[in-house]
N, C-alpha and C positions, 0 to 999 in steps of 0.2 A: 658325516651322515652318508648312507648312501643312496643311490640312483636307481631305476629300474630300468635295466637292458630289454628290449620287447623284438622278436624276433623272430623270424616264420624260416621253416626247415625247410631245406631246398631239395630234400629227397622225398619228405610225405606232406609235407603243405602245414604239419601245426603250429600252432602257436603256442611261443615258449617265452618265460622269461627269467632274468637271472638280474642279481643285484650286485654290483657293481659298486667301487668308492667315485664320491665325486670328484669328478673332472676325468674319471676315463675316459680312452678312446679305441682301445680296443681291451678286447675279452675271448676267453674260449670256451663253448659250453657243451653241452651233448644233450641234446634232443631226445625231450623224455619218452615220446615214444615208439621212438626208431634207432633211437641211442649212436645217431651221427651225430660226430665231433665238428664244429663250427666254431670258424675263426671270425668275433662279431667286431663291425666297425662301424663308431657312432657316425651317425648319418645325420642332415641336417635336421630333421625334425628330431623331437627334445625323447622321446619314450624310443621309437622305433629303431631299429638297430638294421644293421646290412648284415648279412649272414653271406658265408662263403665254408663250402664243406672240405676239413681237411684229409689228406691223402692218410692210407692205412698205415700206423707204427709199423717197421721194421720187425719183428720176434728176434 
């Protein structure tokens, strides 16, 4: 079954969420509406997740 990752974008403030297998502890997602990439790490409360924005690919 899986889990709901819940997680606020650290470049426009929304809130996003993304589902996840249980027992993850990290994920990567893109923020639906500024379409920053976020590397998410389960955080001690059960839904809310840590978000950290990753650096631009390479071309």
């Amino acid at each position: 079954m899986a889990a709901t990752a819940e997680w606020i974008c650290t470049r426009c403030g929304s809130t996003n969420r993304r589902l996840v297998p249980d027992g993850a502890r990290r994920a990567v997602d893109e923020c639906l509406t500024c379409h920053t990439r976020h590397e998410l790490e389960a955080d001690a409360r059960p839904v809310r997740w840590r978000a950290r924005p990753l650096g631009k690919k390479a071309a």
